[in-house]
N, CA, C and O atoms as a CHARMM CRD file, in Angstrom:
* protein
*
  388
    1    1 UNK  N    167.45600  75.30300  66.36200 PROA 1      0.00000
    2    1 UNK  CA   168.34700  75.59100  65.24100 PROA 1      0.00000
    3    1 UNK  C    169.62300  76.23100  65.78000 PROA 1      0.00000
    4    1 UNK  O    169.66900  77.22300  66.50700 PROA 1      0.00000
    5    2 UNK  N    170.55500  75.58800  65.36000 PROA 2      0.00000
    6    2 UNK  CA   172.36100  76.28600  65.57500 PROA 2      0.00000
    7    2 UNK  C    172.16300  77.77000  65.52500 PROA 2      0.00000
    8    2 UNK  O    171.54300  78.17700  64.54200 PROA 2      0.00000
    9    3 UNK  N    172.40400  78.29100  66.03800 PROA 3      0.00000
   10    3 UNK  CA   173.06200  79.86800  66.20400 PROA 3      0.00000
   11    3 UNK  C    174.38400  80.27400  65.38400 PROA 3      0.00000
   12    3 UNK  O    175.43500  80.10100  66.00000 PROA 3      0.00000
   13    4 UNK  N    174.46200  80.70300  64.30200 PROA 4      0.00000
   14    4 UNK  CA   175.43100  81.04900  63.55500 PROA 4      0.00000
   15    4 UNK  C    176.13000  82.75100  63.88300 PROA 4      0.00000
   16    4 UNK  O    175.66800  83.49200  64.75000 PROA 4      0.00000
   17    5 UNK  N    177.17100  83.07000  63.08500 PROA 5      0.00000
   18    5 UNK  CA   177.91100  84.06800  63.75400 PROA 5      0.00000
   19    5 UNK  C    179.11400  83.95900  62.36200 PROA 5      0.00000
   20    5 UNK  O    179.78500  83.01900  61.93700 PROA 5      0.00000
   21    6 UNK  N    178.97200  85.51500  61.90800 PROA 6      0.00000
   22    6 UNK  CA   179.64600  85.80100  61.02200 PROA 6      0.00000
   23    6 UNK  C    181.39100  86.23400  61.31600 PROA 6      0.00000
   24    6 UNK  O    181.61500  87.30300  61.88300 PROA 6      0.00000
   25    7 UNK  N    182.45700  85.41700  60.93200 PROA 7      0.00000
   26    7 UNK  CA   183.64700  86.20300  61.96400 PROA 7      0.00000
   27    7 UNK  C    184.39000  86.50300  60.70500 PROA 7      0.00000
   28    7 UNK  O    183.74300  86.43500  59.66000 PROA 7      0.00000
   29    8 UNK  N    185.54600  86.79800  60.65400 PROA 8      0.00000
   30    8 UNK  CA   186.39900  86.83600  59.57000 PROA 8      0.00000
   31    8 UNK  C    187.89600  86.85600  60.24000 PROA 8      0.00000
   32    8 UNK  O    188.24700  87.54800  61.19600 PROA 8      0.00000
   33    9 UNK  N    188.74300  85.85500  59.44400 PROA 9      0.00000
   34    9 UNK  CA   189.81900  85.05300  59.71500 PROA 9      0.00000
   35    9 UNK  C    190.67300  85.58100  58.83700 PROA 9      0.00000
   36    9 UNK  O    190.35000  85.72900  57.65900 PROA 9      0.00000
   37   10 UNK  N    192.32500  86.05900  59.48800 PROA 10     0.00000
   38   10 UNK  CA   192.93200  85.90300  57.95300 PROA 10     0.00000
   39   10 UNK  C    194.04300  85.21000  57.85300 PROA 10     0.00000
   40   10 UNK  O    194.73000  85.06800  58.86500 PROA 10     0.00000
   41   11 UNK  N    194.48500  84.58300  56.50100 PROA 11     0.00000
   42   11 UNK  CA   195.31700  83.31200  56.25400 PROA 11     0.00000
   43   11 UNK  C    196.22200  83.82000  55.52900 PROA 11     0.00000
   44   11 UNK  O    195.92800  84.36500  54.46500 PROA 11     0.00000
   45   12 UNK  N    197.36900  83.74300  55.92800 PROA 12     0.00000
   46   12 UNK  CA   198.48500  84.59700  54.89900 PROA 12     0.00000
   47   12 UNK  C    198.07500  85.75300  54.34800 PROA 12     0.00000
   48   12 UNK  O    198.07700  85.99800  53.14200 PROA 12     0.00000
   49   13 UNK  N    197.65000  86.62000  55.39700 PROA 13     0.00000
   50   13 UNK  CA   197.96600  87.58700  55.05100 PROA 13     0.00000
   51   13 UNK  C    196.36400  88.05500  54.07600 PROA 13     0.00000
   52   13 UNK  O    196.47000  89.03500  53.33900 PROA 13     0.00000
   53   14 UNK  N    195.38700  87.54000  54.11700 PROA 14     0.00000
   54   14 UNK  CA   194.21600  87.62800  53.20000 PROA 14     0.00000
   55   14 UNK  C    193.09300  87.48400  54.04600 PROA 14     0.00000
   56   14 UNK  O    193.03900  86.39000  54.60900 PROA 14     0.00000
   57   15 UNK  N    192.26100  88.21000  54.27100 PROA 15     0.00000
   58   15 UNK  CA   191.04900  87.79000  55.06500 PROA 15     0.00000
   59   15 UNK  C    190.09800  87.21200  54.47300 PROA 15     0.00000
   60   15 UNK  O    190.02900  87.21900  53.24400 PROA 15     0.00000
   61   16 UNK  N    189.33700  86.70400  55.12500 PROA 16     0.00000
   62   16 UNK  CA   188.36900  85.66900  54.79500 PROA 16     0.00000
   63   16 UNK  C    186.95100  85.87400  55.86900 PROA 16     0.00000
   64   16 UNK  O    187.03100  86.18300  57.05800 PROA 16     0.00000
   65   17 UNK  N    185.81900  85.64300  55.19000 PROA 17     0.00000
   66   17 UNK  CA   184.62600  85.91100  55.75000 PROA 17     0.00000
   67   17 UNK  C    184.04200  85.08500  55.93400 PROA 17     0.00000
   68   17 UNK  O    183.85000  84.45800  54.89200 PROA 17     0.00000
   69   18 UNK  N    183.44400  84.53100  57.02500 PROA 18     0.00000
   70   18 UNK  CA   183.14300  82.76500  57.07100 PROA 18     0.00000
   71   18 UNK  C    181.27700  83.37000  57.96600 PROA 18     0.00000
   72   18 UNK  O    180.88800  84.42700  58.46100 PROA 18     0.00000
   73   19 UNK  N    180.70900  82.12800  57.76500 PROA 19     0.00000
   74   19 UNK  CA   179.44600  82.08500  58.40100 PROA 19     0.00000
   75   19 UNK  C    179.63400  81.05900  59.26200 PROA 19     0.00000
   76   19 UNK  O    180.37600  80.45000  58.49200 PROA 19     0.00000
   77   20 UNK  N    179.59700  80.48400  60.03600 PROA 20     0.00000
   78   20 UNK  CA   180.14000  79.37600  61.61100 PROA 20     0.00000
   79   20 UNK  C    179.02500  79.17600  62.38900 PROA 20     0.00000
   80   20 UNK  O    178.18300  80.00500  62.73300 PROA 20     0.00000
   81   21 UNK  N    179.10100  77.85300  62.66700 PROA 21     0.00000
   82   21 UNK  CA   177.99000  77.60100  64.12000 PROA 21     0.00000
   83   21 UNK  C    178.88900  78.31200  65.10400 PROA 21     0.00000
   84   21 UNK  O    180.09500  78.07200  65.16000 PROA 21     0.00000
   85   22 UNK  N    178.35600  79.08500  65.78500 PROA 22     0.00000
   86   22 UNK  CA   178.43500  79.94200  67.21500 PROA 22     0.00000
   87   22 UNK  C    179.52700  79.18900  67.75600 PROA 22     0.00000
   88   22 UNK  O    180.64800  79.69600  67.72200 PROA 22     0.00000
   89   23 UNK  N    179.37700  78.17000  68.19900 PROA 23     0.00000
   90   23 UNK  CA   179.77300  77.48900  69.25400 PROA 23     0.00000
   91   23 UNK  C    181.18700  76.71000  69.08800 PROA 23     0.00000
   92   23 UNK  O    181.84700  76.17300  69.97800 PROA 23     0.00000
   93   24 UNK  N    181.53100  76.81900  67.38400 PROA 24     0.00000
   94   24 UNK  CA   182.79600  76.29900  66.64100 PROA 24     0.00000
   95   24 UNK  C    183.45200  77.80400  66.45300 PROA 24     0.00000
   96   24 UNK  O    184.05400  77.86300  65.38100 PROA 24     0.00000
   97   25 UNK  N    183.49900  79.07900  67.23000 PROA 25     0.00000
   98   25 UNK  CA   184.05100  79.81000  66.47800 PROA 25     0.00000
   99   25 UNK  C    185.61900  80.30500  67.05600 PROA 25     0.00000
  100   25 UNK  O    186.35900  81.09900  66.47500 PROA 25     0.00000
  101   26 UNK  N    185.94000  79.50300  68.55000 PROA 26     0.00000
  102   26 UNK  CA   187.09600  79.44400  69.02000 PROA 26     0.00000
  103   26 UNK  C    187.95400  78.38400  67.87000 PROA 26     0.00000
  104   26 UNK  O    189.01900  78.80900  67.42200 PROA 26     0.00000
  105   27 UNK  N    187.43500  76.97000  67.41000 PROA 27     0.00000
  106   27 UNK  CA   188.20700  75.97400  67.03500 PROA 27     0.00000
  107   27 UNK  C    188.39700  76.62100  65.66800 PROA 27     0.00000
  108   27 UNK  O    189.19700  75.98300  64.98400 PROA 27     0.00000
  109   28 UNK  N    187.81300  77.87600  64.97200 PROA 28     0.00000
  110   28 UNK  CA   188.10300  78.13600  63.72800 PROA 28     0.00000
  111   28 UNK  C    189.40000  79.56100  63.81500 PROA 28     0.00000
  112   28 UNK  O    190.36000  79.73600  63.06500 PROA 28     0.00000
  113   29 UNK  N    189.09500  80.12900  64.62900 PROA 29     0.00000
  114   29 UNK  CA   190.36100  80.71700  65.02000 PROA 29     0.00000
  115   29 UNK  C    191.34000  80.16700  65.50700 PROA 29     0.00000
  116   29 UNK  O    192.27500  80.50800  64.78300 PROA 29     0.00000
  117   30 UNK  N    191.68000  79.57700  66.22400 PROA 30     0.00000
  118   30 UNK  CA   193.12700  78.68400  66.43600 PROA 30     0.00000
  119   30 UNK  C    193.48800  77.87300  65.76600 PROA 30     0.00000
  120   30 UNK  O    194.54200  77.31400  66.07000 PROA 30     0.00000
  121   31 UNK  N    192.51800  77.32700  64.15900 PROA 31     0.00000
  122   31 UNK  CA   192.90000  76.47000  63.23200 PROA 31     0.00000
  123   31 UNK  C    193.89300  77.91600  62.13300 PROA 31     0.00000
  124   31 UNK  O    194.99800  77.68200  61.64400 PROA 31     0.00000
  125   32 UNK  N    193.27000  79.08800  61.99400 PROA 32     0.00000
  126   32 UNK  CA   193.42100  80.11800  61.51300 PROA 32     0.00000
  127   32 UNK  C    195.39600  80.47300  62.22500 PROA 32     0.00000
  128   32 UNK  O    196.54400  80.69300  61.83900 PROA 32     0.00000
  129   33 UNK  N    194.54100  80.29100  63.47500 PROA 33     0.00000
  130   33 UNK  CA   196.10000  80.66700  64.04900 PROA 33     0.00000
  131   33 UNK  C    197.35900  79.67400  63.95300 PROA 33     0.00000
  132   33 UNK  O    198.56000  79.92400  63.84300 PROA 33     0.00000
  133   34 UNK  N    196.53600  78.23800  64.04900 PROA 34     0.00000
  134   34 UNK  CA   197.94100  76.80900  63.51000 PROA 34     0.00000
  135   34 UNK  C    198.17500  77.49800  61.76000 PROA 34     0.00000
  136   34 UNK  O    199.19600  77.76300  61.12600 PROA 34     0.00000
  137   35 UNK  N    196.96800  77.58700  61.48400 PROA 35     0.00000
  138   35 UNK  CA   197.91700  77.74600  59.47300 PROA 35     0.00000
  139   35 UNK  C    198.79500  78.90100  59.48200 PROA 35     0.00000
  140   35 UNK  O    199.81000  78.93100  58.78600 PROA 35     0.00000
  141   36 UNK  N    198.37100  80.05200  60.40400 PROA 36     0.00000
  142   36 UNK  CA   199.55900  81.29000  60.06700 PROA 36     0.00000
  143   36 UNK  C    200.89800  80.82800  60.40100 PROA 36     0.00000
  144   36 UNK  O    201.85200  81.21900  59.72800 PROA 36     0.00000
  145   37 UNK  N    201.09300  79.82600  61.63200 PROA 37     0.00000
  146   37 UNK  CA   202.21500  79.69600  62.60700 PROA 37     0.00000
  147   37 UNK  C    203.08500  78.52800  61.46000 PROA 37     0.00000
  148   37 UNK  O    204.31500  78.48600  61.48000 PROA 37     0.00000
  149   38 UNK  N    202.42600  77.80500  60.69000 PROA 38     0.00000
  150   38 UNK  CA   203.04900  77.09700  60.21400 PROA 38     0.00000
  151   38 UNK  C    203.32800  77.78500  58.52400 PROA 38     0.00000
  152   38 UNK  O    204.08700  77.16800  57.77500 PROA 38     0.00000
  153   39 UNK  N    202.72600  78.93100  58.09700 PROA 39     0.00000
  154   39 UNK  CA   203.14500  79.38500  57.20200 PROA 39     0.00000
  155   39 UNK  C    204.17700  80.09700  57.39400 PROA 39     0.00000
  156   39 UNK  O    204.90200  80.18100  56.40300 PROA 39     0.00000
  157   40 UNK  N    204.56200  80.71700  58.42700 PROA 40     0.00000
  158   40 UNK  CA   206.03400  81.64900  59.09900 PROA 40     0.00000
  159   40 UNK  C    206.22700  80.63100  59.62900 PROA 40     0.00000
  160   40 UNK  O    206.62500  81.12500  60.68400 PROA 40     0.00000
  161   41 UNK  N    206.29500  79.41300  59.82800 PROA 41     0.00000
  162   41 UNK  CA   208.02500  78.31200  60.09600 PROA 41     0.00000
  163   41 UNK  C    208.31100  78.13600  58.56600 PROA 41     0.00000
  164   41 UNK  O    209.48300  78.15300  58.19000 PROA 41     0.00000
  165   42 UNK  N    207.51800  78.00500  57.86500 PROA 42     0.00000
  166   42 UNK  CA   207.94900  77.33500  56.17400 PROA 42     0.00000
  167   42 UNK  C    208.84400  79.04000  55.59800 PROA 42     0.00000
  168   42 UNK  O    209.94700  79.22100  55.08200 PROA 42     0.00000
  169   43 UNK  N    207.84400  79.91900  55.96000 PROA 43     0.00000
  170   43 UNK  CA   208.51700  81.46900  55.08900 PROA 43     0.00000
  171   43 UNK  C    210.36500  81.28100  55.84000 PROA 43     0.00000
  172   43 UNK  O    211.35500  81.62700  55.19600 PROA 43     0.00000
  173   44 UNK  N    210.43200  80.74000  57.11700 PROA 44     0.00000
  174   44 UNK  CA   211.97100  81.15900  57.77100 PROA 44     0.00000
  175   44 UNK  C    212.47200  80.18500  56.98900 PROA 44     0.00000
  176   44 UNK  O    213.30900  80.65100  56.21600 PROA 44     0.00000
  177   45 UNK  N    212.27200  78.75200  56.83900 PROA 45     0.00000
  178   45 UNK  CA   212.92700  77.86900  56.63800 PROA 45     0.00000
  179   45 UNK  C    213.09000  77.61600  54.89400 PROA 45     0.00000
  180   45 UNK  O    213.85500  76.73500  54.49900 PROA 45     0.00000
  181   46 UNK  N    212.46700  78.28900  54.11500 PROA 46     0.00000
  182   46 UNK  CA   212.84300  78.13500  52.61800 PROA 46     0.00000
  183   46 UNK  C    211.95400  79.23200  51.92000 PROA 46     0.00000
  184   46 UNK  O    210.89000  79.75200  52.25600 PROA 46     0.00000
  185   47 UNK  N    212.74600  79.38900  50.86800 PROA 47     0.00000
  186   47 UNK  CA   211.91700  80.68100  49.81100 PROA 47     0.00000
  187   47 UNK  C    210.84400  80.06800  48.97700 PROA 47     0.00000
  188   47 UNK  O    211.45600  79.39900  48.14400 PROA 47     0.00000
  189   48 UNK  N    210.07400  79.99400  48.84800 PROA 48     0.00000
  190   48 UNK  CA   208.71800  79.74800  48.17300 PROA 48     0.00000
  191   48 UNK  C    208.01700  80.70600  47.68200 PROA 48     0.00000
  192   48 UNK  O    208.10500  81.90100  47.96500 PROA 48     0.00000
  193   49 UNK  N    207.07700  80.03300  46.69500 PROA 49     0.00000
  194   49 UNK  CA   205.63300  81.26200  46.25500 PROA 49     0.00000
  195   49 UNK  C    204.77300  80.87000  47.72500 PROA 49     0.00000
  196   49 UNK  O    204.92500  79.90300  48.47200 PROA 49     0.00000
  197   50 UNK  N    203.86800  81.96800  47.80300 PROA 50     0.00000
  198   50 UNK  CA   202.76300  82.20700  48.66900 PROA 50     0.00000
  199   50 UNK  C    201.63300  80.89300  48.92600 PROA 50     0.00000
  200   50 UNK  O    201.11300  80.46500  49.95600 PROA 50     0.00000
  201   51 UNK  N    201.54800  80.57500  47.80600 PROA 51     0.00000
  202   51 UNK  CA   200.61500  79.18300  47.48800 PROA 51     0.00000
  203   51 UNK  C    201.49100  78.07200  48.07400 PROA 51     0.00000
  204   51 UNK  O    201.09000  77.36400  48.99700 PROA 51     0.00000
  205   52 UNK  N    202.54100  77.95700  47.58500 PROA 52     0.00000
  206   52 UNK  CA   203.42000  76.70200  48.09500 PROA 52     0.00000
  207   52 UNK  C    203.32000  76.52800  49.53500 PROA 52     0.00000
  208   52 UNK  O    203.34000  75.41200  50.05400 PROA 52     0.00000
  209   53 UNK  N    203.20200  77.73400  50.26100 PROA 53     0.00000
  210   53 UNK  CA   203.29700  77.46400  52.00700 PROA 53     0.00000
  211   53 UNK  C    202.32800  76.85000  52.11600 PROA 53     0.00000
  212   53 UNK  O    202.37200  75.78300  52.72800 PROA 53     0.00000
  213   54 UNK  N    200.98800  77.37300  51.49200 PROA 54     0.00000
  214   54 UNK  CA   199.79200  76.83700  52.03900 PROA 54     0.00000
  215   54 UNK  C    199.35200  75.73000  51.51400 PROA 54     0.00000
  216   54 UNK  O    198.32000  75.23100  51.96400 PROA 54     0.00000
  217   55 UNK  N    200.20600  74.99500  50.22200 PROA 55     0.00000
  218   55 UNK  CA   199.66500  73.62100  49.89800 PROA 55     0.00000
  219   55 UNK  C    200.92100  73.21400  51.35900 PROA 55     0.00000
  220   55 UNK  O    200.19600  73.01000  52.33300 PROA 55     0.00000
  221   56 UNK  N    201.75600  73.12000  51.60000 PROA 56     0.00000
  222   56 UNK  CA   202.85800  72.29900  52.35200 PROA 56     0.00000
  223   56 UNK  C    201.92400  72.70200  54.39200 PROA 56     0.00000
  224   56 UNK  O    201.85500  72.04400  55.43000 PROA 56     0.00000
  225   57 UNK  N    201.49100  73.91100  54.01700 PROA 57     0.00000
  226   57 UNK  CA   200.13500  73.78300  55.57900 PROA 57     0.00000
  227   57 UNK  C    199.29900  72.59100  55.43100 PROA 57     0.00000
  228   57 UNK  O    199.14600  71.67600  56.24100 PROA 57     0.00000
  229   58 UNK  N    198.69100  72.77100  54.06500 PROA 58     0.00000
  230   58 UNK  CA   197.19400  71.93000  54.00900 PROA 58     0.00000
  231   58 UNK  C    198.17000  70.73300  53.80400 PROA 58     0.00000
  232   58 UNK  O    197.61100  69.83200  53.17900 PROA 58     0.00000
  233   59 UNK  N    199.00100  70.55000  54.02100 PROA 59     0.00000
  234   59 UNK  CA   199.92000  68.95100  53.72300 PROA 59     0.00000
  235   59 UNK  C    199.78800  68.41700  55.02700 PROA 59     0.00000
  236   59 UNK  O    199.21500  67.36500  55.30900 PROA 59     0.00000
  237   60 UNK  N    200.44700  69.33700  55.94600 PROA 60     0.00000
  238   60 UNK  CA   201.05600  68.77800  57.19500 PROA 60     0.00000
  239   60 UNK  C    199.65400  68.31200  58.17000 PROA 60     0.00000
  240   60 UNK  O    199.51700  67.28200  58.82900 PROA 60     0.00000
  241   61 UNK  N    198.45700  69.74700  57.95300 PROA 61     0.00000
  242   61 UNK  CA   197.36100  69.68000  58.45400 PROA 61     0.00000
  243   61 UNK  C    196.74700  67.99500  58.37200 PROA 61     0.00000
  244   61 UNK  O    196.79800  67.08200  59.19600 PROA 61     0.00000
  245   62 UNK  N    196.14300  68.08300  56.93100 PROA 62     0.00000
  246   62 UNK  CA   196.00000  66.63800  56.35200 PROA 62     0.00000
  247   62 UNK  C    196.45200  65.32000  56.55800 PROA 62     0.00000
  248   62 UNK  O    195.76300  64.33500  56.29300 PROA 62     0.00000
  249   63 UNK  N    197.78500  65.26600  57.10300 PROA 63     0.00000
  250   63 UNK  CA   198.86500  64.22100  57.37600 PROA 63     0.00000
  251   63 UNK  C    198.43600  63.53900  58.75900 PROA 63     0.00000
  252   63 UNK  O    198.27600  62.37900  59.14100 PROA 63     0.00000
  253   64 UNK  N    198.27900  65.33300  59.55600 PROA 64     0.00000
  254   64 UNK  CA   197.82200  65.11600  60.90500 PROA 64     0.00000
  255   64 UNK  C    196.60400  64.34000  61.19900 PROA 64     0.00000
  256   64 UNK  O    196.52100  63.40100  61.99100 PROA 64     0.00000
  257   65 UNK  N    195.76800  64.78600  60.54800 PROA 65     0.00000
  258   65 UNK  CA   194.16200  64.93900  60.25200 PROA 65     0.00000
  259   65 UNK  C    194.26900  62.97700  60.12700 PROA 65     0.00000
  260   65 UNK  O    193.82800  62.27500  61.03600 PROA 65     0.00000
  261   66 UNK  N    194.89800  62.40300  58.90300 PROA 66     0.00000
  262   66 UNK  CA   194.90900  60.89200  58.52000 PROA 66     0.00000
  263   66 UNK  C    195.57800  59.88700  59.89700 PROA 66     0.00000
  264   66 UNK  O    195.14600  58.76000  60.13800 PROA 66     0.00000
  265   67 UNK  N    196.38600  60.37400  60.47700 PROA 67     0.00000
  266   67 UNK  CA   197.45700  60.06200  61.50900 PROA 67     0.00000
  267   67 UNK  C    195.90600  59.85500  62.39300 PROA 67     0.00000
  268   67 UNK  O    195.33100  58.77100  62.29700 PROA 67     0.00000
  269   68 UNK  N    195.23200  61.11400  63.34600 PROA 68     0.00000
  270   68 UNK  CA   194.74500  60.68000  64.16700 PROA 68     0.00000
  271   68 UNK  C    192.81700  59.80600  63.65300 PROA 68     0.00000
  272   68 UNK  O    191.91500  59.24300  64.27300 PROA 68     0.00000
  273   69 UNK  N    193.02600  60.10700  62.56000 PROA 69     0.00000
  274   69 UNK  CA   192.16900  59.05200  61.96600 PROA 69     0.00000
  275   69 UNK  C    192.36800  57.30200  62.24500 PROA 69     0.00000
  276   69 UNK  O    191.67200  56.58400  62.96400 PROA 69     0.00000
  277   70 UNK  N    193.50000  56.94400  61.45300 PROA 70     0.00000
  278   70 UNK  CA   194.00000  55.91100  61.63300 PROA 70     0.00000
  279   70 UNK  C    194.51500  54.96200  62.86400 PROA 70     0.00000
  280   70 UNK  O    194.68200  53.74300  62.89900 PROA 70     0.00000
  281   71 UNK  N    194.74100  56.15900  64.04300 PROA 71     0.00000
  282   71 UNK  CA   194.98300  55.62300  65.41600 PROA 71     0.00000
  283   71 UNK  C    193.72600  55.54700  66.45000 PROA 71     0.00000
  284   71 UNK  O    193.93400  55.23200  67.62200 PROA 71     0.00000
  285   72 UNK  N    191.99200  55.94300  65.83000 PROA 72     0.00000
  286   72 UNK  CA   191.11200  55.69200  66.22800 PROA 72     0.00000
  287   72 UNK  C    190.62200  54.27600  65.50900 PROA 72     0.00000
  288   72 UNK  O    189.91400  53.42300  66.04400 PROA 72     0.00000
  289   73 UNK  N    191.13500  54.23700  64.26200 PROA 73     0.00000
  290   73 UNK  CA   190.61400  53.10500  63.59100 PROA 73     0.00000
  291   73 UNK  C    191.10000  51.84300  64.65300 PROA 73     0.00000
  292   73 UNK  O    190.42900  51.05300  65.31600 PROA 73     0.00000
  293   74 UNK  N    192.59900  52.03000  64.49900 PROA 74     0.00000
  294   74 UNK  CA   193.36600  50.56500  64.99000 PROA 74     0.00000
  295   74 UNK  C    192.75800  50.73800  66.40000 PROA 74     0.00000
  296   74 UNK  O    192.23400  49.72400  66.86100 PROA 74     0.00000
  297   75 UNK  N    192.73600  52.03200  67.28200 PROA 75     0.00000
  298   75 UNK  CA   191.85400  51.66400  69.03600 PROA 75     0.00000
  299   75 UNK  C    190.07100  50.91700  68.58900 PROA 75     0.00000
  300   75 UNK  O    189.59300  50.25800  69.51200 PROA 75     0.00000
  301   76 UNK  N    189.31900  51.00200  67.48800 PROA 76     0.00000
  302   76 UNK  CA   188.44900  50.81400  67.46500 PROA 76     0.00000
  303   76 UNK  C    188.45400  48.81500  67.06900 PROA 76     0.00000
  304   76 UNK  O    187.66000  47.88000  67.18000 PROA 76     0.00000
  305   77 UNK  N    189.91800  49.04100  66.56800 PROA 77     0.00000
  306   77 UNK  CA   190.01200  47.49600  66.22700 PROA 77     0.00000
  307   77 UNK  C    190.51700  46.91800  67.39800 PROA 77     0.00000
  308   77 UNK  O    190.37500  45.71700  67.63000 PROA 77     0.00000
  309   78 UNK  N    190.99700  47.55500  68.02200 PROA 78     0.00000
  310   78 UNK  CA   191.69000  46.59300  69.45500 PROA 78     0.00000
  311   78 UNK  C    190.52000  46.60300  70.71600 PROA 78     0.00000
  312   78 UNK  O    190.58300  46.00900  71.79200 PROA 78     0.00000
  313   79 UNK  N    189.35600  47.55400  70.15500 PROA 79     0.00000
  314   79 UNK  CA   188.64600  47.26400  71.44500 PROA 79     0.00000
  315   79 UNK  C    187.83400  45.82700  70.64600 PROA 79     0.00000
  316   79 UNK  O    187.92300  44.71200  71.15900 PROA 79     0.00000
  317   80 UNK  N    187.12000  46.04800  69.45000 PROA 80     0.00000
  318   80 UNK  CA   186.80400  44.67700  68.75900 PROA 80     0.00000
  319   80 UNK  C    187.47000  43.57500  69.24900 PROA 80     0.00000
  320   80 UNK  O    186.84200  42.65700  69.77800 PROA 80     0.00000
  321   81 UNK  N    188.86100  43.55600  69.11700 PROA 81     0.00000
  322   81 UNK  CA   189.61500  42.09600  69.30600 PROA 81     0.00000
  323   81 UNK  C    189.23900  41.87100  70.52100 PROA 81     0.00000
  324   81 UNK  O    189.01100  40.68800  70.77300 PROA 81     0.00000
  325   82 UNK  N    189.05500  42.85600  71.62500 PROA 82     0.00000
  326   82 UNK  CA   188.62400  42.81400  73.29000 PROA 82     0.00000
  327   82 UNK  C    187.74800  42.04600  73.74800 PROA 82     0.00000
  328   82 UNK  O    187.81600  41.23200  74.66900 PROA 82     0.00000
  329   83 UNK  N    186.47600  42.47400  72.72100 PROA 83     0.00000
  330   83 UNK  CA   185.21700  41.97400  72.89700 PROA 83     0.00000
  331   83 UNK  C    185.10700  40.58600  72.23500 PROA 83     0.00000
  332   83 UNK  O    184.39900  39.74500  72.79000 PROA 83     0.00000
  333   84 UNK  N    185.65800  40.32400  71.25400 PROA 84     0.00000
  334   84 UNK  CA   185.84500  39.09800  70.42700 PROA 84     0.00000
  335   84 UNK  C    186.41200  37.73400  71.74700 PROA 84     0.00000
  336   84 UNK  O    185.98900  36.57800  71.78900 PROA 84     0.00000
  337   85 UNK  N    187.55600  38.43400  72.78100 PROA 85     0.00000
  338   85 UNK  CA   188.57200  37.88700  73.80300 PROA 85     0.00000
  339   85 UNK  C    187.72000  37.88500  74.47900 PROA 85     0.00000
  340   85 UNK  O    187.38100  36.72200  74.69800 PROA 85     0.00000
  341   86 UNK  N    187.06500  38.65500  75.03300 PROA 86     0.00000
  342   86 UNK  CA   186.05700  38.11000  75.91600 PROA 86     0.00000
  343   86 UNK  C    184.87300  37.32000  75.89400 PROA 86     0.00000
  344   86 UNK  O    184.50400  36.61400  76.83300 PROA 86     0.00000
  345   87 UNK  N    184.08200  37.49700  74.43100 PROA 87     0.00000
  346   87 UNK  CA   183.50900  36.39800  74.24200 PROA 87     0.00000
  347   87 UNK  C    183.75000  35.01900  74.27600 PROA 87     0.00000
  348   87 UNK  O    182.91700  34.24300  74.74200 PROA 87     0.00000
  349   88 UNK  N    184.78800  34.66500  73.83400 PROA 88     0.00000
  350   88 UNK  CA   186.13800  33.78500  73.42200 PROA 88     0.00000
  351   88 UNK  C    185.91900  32.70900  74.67100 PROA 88     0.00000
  352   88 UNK  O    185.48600  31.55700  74.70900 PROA 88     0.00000
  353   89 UNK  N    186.53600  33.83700  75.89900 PROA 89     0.00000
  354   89 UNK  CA   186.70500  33.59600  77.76100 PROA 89     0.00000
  355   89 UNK  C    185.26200  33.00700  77.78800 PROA 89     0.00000
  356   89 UNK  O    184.95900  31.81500  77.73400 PROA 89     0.00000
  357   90 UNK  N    184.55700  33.92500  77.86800 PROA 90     0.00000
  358   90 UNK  CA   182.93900  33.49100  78.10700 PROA 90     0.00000
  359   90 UNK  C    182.56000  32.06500  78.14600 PROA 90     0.00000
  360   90 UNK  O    181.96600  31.44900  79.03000 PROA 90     0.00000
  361   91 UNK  N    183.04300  31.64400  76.95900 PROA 91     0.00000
  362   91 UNK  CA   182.40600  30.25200  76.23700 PROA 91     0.00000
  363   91 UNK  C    182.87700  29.51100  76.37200 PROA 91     0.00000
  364   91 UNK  O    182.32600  28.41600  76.26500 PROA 91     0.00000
  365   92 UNK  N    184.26300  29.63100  76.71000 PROA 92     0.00000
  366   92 UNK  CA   185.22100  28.18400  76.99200 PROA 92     0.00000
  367   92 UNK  C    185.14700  28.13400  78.77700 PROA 92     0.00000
  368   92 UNK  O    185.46300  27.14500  79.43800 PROA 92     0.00000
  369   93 UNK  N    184.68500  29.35800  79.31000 PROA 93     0.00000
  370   93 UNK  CA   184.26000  28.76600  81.02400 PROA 93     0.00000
  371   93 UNK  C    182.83400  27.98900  80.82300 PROA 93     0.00000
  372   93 UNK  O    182.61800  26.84800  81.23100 PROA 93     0.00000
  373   94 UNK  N    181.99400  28.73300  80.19100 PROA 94     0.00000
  374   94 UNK  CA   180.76900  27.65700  79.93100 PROA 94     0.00000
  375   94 UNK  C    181.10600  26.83300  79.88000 PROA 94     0.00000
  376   94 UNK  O    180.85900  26.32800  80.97500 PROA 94     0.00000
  377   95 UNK  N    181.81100  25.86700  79.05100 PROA 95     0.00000
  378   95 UNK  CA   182.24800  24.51500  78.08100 PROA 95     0.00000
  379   95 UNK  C    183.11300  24.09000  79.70700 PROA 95     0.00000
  380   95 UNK  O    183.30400  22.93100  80.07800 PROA 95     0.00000
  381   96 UNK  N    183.34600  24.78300  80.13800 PROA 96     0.00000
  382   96 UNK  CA   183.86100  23.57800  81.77000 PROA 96     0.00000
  383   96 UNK  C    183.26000  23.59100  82.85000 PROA 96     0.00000
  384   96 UNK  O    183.65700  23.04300  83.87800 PROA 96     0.00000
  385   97 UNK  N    182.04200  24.34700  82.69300 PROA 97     0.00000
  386   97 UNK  CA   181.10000  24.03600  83.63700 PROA 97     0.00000
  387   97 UNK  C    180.29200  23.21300  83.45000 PROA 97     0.00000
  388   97 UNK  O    179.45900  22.95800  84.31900 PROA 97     0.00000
């Protein structure tokens, strides 16, 4: 069974009490630390409510998040077309032997 580990994170300015597998508790602090860093570029760069930074975080996060989604999809489709090309090769050297 996972080893859990109680830490507490805070996000603009609000702490938060999380329960975590052990072993995820670096990747939840430096996610902690990308949302602060990008809530102080949005606080320099325009006046907003408090909420607004963090829907325009969970925007950019999300954007990111779909981006490297979508560029595993299309590598998962180009290794397909690979294997499809090599089958392809396969069968037409058969067919001249």
């Amino acid at each position: 069974m996972p080893q859990t580990r109680k830490i507490t994170v805070k996000i603009a300015g609000k702490e938060y009490a999380m329960t975590i597998p052990q072993e995820e508790e670096e990747k939840y602090r430096r996610a902690a630390r990308d949302i602060n860093s990008l809530i102080s570029s949005y606080r320099s760069t325009f006046a907003a409510e408090p909420e607004d930074y963090l829907a325009m975080a969970a925007m950019q996060m999300a954007v990111i998040k779909v981006g490297l989604e979508m560029d595993r999809t299309l590598t998962d489709q180009m290794n397909t077309i690979e294997e499809i090309n090599d089958q392809i090769d396969h069968y037409l050297n058969d067919l001249k032997e």
